[in-house]
MIVEXPA-25822 format. One record per atom (N, C-alpha, C): residue in one letter; x, y, z. Coordinates in steps of 0.1 Angstrom, whole numbers, padded with zeros to 4 digits, always signed. Example, Ala and Ser with C-alpha at 12.3 -4.5 7.8 and 13.67 -1.06 7.14 Angstrom:
<rs>
A+0132-0057+0078 A+0123-0045+0078 A+0132-0033+0078 S+0128-0022+0071 S+0137-0011+0071 S+0129+0000+0079 
</rs>
This chain:
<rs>
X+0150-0123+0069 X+0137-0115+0072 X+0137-0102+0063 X+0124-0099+0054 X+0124-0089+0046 X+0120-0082+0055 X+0127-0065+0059 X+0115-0051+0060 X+0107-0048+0054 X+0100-0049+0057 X+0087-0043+0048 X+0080-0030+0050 X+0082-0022+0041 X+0084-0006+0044 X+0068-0004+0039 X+0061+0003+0049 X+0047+0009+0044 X+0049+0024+0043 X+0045+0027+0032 X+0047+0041+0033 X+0033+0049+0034 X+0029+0051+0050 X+0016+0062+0049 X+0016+0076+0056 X+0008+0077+0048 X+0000+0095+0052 X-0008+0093+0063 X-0010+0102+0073 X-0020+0104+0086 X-0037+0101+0075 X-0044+0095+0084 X-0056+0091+0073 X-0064+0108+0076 X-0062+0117+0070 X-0070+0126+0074 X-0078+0130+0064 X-0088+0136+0060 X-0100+0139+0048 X-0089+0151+0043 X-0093+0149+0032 X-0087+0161+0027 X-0072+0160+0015 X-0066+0144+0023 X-0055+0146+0026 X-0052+0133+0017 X-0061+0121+0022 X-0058+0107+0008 X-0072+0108+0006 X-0068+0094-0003 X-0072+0088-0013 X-0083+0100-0022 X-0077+0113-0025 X-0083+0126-0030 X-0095+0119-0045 X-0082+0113-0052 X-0088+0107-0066 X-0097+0101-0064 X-0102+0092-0053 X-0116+0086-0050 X-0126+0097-0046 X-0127+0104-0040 X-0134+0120-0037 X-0137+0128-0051 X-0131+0123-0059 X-0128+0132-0069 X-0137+0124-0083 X-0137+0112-0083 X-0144+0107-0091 X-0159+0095-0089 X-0161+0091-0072 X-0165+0085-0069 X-0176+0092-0059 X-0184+0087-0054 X-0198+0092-0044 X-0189+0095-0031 X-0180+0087-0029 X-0175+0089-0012 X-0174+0104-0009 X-0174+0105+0003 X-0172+0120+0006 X-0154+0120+0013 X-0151+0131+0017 X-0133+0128+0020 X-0136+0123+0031 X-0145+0122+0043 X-0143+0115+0059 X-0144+0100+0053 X-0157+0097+0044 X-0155+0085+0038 X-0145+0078+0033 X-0137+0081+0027 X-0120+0080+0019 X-0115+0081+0030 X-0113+0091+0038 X-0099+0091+0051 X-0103+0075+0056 X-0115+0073+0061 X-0119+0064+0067 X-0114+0046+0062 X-0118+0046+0049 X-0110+0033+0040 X-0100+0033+0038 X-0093+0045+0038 X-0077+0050+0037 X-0069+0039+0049 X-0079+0039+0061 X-0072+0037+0070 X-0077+0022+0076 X-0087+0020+0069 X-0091+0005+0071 X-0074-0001+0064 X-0076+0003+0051 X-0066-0005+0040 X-0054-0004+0049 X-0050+0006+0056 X-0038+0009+0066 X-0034-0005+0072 X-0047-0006+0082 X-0048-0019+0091 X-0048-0030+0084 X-0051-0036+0073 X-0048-0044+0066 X-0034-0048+0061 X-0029-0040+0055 X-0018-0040+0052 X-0012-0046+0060 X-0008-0039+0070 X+0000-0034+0088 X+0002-0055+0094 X-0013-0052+0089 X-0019-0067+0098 X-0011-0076+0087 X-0014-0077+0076 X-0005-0088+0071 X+0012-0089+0067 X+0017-0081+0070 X+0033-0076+0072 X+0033-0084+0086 X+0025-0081+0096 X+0030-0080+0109 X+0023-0098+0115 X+0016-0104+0106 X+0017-0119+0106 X+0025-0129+0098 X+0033-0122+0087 X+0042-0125+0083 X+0055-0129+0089 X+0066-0134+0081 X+0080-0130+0081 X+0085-0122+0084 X+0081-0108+0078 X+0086-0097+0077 X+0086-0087+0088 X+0095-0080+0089 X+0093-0065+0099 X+0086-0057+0092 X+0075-0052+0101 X+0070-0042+0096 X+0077-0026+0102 X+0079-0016+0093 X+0083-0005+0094 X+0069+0008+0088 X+0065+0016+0097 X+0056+0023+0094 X+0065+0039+0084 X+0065+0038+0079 X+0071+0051+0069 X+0060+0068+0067 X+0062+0071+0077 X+0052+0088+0072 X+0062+0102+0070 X+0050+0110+0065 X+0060+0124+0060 X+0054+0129+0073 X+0069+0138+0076 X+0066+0152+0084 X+0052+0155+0081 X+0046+0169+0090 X+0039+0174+0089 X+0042+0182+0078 X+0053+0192+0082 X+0056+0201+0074 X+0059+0199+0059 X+0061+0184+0053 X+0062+0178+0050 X+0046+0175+0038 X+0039+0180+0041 X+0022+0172+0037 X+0020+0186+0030 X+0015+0183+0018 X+0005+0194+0012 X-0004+0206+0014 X-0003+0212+0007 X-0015+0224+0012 X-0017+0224+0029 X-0025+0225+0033 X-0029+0230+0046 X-0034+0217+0055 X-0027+0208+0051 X-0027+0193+0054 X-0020+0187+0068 X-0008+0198+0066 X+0003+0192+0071 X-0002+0200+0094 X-0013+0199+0096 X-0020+0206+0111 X-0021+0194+0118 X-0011+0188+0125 X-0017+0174+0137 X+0000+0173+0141 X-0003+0158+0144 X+0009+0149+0147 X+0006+0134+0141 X+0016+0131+0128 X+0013+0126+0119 X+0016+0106+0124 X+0026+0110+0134 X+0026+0096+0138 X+0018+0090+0150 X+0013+0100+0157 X+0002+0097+0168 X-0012+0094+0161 X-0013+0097+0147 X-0025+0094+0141 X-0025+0082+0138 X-0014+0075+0134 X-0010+0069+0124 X-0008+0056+0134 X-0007+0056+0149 X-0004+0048+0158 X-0021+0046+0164 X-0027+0056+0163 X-0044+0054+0168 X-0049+0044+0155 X-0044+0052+0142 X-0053+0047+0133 X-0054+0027+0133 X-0041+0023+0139 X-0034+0009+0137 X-0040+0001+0151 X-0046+0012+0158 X-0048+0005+0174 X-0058-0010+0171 X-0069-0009+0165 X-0076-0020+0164 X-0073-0030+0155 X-0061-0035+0151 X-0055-0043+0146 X-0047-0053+0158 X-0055-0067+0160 X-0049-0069+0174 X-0041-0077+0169 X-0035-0081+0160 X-0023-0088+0156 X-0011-0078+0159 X-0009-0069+0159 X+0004-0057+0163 X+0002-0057+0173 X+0013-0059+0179 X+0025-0051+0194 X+0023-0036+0192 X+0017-0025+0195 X+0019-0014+0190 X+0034-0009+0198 X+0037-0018+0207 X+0050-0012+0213 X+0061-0014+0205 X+0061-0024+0197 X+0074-0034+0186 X+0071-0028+0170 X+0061-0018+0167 X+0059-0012+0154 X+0071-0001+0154 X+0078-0001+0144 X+0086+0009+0140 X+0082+0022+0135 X+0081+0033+0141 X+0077+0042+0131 X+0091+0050+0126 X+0096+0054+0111 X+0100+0066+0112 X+0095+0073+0098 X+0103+0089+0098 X+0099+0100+0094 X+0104+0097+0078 X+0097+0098+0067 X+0103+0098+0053 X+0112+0108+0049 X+0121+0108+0039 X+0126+0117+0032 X+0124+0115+0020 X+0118+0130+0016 X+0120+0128-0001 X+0107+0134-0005 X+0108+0144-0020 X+0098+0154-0022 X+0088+0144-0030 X+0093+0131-0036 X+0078+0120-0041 X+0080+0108-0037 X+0066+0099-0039 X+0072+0087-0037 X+0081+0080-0040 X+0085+0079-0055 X+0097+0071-0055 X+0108+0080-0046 X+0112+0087-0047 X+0120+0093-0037 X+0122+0089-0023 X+0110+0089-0020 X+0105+0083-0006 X+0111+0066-0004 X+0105+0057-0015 X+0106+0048-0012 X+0120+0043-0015 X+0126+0051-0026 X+0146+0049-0032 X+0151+0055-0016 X+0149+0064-0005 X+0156+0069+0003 X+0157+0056+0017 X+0145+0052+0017 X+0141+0046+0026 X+0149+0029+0024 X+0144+0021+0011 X+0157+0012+0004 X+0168+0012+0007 X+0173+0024+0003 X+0189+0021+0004 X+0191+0029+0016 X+0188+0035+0023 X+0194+0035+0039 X+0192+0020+0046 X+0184+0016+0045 X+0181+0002+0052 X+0191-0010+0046 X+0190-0009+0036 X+0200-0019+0028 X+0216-0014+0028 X+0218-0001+0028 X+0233+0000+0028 X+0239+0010+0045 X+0227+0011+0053 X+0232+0013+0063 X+0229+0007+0077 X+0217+0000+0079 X+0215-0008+0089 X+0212-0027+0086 X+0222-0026+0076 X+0230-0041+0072 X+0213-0052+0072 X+0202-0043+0069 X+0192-0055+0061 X+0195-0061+0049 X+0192-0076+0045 X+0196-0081+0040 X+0179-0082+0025 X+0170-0079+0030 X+0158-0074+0021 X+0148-0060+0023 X+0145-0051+0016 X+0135-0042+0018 X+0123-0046+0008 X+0112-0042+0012 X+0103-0047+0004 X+0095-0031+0007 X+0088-0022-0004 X+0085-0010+0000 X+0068-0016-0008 X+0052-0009+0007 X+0043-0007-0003 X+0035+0000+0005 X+0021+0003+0002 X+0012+0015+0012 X-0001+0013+0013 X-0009+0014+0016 X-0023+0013+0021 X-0031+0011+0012 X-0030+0015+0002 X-0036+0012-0014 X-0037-0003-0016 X-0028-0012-0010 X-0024-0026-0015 X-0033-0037-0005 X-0050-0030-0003 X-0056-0034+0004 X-0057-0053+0007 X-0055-0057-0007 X-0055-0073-0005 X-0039-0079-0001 X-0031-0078+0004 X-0019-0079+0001 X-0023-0092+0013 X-0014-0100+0011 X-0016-0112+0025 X-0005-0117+0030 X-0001-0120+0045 X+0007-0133+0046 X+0014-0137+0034 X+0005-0146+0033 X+0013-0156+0024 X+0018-0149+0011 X+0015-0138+0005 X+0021-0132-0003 X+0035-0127-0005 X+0036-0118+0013 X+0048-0115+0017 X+0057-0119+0016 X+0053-0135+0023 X+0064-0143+0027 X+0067-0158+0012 X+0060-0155+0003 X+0062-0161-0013 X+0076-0151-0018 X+0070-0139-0020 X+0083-0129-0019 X+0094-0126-0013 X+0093-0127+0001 X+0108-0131+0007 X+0114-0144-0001 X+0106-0150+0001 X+0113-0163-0007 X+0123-0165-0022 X+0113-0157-0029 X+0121-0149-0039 X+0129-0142-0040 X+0130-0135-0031 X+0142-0125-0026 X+0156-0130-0023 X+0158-0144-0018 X+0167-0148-0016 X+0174-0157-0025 X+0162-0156-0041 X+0174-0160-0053 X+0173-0146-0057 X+0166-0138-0062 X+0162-0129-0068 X+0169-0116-0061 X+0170-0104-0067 X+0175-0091-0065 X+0166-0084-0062 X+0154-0084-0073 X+0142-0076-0069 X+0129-0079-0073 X+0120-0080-0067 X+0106-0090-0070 X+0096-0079-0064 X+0087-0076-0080 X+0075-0073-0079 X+0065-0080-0079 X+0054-0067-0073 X+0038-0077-0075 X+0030-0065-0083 X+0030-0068-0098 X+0020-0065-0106 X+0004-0063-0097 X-0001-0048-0107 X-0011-0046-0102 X-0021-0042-0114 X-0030-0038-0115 X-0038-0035-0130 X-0031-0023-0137 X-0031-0021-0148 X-0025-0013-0148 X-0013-0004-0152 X-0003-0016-0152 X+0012-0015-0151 X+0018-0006-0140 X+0007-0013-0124 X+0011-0003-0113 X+0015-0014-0107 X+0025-0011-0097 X+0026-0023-0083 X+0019-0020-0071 X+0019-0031-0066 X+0015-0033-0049 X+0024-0035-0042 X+0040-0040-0047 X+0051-0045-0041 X+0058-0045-0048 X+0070-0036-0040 X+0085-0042-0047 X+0095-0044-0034 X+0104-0053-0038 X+0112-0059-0029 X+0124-0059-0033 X+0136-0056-0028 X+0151-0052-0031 X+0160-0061-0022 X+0169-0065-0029 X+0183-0070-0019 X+0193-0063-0021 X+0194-0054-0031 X+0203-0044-0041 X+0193-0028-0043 X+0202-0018-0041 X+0195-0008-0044 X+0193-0005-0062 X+0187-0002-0066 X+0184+0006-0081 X+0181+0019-0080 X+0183+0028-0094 X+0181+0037-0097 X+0168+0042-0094 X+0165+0049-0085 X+0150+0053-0079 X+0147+0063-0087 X+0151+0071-0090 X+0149+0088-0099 X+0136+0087-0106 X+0123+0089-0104 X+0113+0087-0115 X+0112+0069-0116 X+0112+0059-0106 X+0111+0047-0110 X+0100+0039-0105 X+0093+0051-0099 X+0073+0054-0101 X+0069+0054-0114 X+0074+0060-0120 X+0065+0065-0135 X+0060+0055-0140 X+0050+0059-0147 X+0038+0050-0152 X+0041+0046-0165 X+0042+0033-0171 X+0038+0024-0163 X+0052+0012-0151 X+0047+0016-0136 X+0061+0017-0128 X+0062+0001-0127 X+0056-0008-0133 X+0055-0022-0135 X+0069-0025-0145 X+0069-0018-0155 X+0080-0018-0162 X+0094-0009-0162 X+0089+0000-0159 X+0097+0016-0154 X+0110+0007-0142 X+0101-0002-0134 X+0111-0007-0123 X+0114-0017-0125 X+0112-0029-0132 X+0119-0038-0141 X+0130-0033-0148 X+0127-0022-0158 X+0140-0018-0166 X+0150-0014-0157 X+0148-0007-0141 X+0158-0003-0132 X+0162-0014-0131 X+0157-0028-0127 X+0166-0037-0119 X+0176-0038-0129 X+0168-0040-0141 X+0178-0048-0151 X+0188-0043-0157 X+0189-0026-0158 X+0202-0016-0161 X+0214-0017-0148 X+0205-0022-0135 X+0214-0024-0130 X+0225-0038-0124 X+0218-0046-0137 X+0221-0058-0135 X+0218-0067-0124 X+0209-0062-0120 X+0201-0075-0112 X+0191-0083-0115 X+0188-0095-0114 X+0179-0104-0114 X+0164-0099-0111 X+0152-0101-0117 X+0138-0094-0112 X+0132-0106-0113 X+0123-0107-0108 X+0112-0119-0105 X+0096-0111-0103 X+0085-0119-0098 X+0073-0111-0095 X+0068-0123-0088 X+0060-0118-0081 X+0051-0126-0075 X+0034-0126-0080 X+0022-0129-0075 X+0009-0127-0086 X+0003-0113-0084 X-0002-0113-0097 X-0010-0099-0094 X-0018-0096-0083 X-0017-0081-0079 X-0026-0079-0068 X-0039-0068-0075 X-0042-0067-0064 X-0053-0052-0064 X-0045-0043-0056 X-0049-0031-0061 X-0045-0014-0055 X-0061-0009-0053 X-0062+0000-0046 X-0072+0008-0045 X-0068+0025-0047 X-0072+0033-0056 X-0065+0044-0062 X-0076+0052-0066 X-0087+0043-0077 X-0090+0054-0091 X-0104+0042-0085 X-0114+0053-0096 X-0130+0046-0093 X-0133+0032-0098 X-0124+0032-0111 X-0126+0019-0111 X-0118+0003-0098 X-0109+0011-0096 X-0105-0003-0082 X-0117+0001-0076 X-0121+0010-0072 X-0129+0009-0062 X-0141-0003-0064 X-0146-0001-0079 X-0154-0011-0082 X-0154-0023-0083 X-0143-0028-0087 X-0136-0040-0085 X-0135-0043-0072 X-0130-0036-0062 X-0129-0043-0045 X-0140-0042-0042 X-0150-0037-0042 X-0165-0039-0037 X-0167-0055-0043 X-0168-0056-0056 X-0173-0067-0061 X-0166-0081-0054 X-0154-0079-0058 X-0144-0089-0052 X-0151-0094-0037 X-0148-0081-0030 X-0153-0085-0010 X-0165-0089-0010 X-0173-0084-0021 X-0186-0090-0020 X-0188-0104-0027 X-0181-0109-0037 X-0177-0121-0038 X-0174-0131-0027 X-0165-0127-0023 X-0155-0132-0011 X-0165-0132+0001 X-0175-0121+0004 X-0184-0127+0013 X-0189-0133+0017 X-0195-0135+0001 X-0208-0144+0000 X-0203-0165+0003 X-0183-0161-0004 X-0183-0170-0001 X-0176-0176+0013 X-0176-0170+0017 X-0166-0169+0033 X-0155-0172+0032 X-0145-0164+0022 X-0131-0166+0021 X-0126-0154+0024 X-0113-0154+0027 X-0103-0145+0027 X-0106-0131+0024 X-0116-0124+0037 X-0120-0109+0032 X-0107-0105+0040 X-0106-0091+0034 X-0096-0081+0038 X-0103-0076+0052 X-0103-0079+0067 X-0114-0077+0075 X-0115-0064+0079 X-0105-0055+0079 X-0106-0043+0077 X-0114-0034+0074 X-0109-0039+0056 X-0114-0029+0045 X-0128-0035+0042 X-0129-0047+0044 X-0146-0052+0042 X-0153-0041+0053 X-0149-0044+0064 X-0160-0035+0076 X-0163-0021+0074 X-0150-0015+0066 X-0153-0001+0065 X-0162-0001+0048 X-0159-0009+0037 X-0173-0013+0027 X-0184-0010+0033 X-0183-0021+0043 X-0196-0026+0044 X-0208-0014+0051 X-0197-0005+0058 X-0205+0007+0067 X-0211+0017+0055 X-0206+0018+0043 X-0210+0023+0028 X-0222+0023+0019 X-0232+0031+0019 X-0242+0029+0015 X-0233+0030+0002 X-0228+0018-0005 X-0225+0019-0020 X-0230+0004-0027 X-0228+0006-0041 X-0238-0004-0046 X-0224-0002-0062 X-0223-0016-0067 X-0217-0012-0084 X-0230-0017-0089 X-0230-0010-0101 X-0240-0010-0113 X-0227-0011-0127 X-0234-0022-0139 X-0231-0017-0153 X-0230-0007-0158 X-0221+0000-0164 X-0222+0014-0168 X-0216+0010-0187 X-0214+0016-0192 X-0215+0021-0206 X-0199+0015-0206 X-0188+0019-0200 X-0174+0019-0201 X-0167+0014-0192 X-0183+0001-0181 X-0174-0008-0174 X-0185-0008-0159 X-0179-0014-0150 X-0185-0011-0135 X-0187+0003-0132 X-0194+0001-0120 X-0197+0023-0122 X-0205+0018-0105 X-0195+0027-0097 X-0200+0031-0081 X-0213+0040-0080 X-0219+0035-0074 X-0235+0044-0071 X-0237+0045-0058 X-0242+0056-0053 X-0247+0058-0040 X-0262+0052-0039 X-0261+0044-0028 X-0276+0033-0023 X-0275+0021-0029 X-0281+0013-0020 X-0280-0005-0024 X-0294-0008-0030 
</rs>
């Protein structure tokens, strides 16, 4: 059985998915709000899987600027409530260490792996809005020839990585962390594999891309993300052609 480590932030405005606020029509309650749909999706497909799910958040004190005002795992336990696939009693939460993500996710790895005798970690976060079942558990699968198996994302970003062996975490985010964390497995002589590309939701163009896609996927009654569709769909948003690709517009 792989862990499957989610590493989130309290969905608060202000606080995620900033870069979408920053280039896109959403407003920040808008973003907190799909922040935390993608939460429940995630959550939900770890927790139909194989895998343990382990909820990963920072302290308060811990959180940015003037961010860090609540109780980050009582949000974070509300935010998950309408996900009726979770036991909220059998969800793990604990507290992150570490001043970045990779730090976050290299501390959390190898404590699991070299101190509570797991035999897989798999680390990813709310961004990895399409992630499914069956993907998880294609990955464990791999895990048990493989050392470490990512899932490619646009970009030369992941949506997953999975460990049986710790590697060199130090900077093993850096962009592009598709390769950045390949070269770790491989200096440390472990075997890497991948599983298929996913989607992340990050920058305005994913955002354009997952509208299209759910709206794809709609129209055809397949495999929406039911979460992150319902919180779409509450979005007066619309994609348009633009000059240098898809382009988010406010109204349908």
């Amino acid at each position: 059985m792989t862990t499957v480590a989610v590493l989130a932030d309290p969905p608060r405005p202000g606080l995620v998915h900033q870069r979408l606020v920053e280039t896109t029509p959403l407003a920040a309650e808008e973003a907190a709000d799909l922040y935390a749909a993608g939460l429940r999706d995630v959550c939900r497909a770890v927790a139909t899987s194989g895998g343990e799910l382990l909820v990963n958040y920072r302290a308060d004190e811990d959180l940015p600027g003037d961010e860090g005002e609540g109780d980050s795992e009582a949000e974070l336990r509300e935010a998950l409530e309408p996900v009726s696939e979770l036991d909220a009693g059998s969800v793990r939460f604990e507290v992150q260490v570490g001043e970045t993500f990779a730090g976050r996710a290299g501390n959390t790895a190898t404590h699991l792996l070299e101190n509570e005798a797991v035999t897989s970690v798999a680390i990813t976060d709310p961004s990895a809005v399409l992630l499914t079942r069956q993907r998880i558990d294609e990955a464990a699968m791999k895990l048990r020839r493989r050392e470490v198996v990512l899932g490619p994302a646009p970009g030369g970003r992941v949506y997953y990585a999975g460990f049986r062996e710790p590697v060199d975490f130090d900077g093993a985010y850096a962009p592009p962390a598709l390769e950045t964390l390949t070269r770790r497995g491989v200096d440390a002589g472990l075997d890497v594999d991948y599983v298929a590309s996913g989607a992340v939701l990050e920058t305005a163009s994913d955002l354009a891309d997952l509208l299209t896609l759910v709206g794809a996927r709609r129209a055809a009654g397949r495999n929406l993300p039911v979460h992150t569709a319902e919180a779409l769909a509450s979005l007066d948003l619309r994609v348009e052609a633009g000059d240098d690709g898809l382009e988010v517009e406010r109204g349908r």
